[in-house]
N, C-alpha and C positions, 0 to 999 in steps of 0.2 A: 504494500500500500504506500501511494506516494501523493503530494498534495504540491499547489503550485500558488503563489500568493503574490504580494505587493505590497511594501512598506512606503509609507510617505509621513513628511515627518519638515519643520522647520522652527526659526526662533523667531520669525517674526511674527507679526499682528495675527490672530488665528483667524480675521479676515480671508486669509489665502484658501481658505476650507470654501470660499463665496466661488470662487474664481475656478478652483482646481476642476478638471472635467475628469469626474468620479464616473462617467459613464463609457471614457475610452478606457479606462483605465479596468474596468470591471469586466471591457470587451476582449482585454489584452488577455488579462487574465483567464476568461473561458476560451481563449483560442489556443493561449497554449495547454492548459489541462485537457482539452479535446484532441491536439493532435499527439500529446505523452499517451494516452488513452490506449491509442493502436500502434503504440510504436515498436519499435526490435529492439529487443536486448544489444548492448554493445560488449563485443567481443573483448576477453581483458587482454591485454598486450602494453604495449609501449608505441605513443602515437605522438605525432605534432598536434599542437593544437594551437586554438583562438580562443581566448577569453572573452566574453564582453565589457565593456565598459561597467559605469555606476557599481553595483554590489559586488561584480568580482573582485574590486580590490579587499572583500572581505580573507581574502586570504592570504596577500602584503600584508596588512591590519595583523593578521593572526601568527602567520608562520615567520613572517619577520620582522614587522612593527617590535612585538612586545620583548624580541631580543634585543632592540634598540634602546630599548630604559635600562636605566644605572642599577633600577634594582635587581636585573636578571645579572648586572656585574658582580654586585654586591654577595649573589649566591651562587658565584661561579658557574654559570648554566648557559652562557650565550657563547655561541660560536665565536663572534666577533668581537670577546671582551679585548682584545691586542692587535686589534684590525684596523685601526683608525689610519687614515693616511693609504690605507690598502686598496685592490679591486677585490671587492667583493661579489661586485654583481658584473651582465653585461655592460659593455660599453655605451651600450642605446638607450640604458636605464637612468633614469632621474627620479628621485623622490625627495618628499616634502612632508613636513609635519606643523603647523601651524594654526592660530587661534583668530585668525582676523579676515575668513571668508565672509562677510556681509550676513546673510544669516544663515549660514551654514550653521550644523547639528550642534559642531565639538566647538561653536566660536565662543569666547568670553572674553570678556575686558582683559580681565587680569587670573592669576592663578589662584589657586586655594590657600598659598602661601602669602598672598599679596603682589607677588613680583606681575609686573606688567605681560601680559603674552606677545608672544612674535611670531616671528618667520622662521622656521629652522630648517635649513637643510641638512637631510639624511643622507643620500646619497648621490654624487655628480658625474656622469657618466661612468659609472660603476664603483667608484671609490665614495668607500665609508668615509664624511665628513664629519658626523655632529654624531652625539649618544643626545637622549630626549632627558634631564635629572633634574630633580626637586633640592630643596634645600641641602637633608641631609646626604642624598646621594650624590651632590658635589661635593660635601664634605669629606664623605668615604671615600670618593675616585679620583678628586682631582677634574672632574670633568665640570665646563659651566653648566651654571643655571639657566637654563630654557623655558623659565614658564612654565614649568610641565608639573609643578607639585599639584593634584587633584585627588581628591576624595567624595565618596557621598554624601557625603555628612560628618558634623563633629563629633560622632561616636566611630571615627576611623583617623586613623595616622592619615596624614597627607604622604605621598608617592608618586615617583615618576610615571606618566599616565600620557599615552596618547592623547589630540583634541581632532583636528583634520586632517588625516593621515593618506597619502596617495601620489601615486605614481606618476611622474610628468607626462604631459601630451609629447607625442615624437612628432618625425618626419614624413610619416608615412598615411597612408590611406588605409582605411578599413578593406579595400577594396585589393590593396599589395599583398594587406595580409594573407589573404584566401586565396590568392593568386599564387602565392610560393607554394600550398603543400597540394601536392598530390593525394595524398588519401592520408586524412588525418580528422580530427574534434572539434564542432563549432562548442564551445560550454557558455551557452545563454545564460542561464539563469544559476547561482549554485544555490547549494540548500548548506545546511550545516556539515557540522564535523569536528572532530579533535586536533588539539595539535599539544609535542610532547612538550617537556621541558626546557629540549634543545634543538628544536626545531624543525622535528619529524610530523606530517601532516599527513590527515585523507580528508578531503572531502565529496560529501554528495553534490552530483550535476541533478540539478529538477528538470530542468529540459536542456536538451545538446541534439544535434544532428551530424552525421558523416558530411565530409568534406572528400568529395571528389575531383581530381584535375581542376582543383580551386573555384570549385562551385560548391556551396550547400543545397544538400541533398537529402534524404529520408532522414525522416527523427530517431534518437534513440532515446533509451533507459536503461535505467541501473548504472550509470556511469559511477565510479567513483577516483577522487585524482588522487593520488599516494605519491609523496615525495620529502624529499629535506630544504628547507631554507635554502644552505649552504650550496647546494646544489641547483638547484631551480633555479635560484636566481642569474646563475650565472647563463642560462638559458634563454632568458626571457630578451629575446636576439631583436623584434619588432614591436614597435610601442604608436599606434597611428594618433592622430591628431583630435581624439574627439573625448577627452577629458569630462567626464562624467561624476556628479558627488554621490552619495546616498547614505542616510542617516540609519543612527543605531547604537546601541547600545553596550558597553564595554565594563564585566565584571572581572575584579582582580582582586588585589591585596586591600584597596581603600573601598572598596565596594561597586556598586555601580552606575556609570557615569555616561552621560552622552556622548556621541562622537559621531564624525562623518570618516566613512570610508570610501577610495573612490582610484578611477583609473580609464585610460584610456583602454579602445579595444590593442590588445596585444598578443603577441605570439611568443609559446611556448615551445620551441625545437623538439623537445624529447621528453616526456613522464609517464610516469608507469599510469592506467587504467584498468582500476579494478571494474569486474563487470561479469559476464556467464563466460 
C-alpha cells in the first residue's frame, strides 16, 4: 500500500490560502495516485537517474544537511568532520543554507541564540566551505557562528539546526538532463525514509517513471534509493536551472522546527535501486 500527497506551507499572511489554487493542486494529486495505481514494479539494480526539483532536496536536507552541523562534529559521526577546504561533492554542485528567503518555511530574523541569521554557504562547486554551528558548537570546534542555534522551544538546549537548506540552480536544462541517460529513473515525487548516523540512506520514490533514450516513459513503483552521503554526492554530475523550495519540518536534538528544503531538477550518475 502506497499513498501520494502534497505539502504546502508559508510565513506569510495566511491570506495566500485566498489565492492558492487548491483545485490544480488536488488534480495533480489524483493524476499521479491514478497512474502509481497501474504501474510496474521497478526492477532493483543500479541506475542513472533525475531527481525533481522542490521536495527532492529532502534528501541533501537528510543525508547530508545534518552532517553539516557542528553537532554531528561534536559526536564524531560526520564524514566530513576534516573536510573543510576539500571536494566533497561534484564539481557542478552548489549549496546553501540560509534564513533570509522572503517567506520561505526555515526564514527568521534572527536565531534562537539571538545572533542575526545569514547566508551560509555549504558547499562551492564541490568543496566543503562553511559547517552550519550554534553558540556552543563554535565553542567546541572552533568553527563560526552561522545563525544556526534553533530549538522548539525553551524546554530544549538550543543546537546547530538547519533553516533553508538547498542545492544551487546549475547550467543546464531539465531537458539535458533526460537527454544524457539512456535507460535510467525519473524520481518525481519521494516519500520518506531513514538515514544512518553517518550518512547511509534509503529512501521511498511515491511516483518515478523509466527513462528511455532520454525520454520518460511508463510509470513505476516500489522504487526505493539506497546510498551514502559521501558517495552520492560526488555523483550528482547535472544540477539544471529551475531551483524549486518546499516546506517542512525538521526533528533533532532541540526538537522540532520548521525549515524549507529544496533543489533544482538534477542528475544522479549511478545509485543503487531497491525494488522486485
Amino acid at each position: 500500500r502506497s499513498s501520494i500527497g502534497q505539502r504546502v506551507g508559508d510565513t506569510s499572511d495566511p491570506a495566500f490560502l485566498r489565492t492558492w489554487d487548491y483545485d490544480t493542486t488536488a488534480q495533480s494529486v489524483a493524476d499521479s495516485a491514478g497512474k502509481m495505481l497501474y504501474a510496474d514494479y521497478v526492477e532493483s539494480g543500479s541506475y542513472p537517474i533525475v531527481m525533481a526539483n522542490h521536495f527532492g532536496g529532502v534528501i541533501f536536507h537528510e543525508a547530508c544537511g545534518h552532517l553539516l552541523e557542528t553537532t554531528q562534529i561534536e559526536r564524531g559521526t560526520t564524514p566530513f568532520i576534516d573536510k573543510k577546504g576539500e571536494k566533497i561533492a561534484h564539481e557542478n554542485l552548489t549549496a546553501w543554507d540560509e534564513g533570509l528567503s522572503g517567506d520561505a518555511f526555515g526564514t527568521l530574523d534572527m536565531d534562537d541564540e539571538g545572533m542575526p541569521t545569514q547566508r551560509t554557504l555549504l558547499i562551492e562547486n564541490g568543496i566543503l566551505k562553511n559547517f552550519l554551528s550554534d553558540r556552543a558548537g563554535s565553542m567546541r570546534t572552533g568553527h563560526p557562528r552561522t545563525g544556526s542555534g534553533r530549538r522548539q522551544s525553551y524546554t530544549y538546549a538550543a543546537a546547530s539546526r538547519m533553516r533553508n537548506t538547498y542545492i544551487a540552480s546549475g547550467d543546464y536544462t531539465t531537458e539535458d538532463l533526460f537527454a544524457s541517460i539512456d535507460k535510467g529513473i525519473y524520481c518525481k515525487k519521494m516519500g520518506g525514509g531513514s538515514v544512518g548516523a553517518t550518512g547511509q540512506f534509503n529512501f521511498g520514490v511515491d511516483e518515478a517513471y523509466l527513462i528511455e533514450d532520454g525520454k520518460v516513459t511508463k510509470p513505476l513503483k516500489g522504487a526505493t534509493l539506497i546510498g551514502e552521503a559521501k558517495e552520492i554526492m560526488q555523483r550528482i554530475s547535472m544540477c539544471s536551472s529551475d531551483l524549486s523550495l518546499a516546506p517542512g519540518f525538521c526533528g533533532s536534538v532541540s526538537g522540532s522546527i520548521y525549515v524549507t528544503v529544496g533543489q533544482p531538477h538534477l542528475k544522479v550518475d549511478s545509485i543503487t535501486v531497491g525494488g522486485r
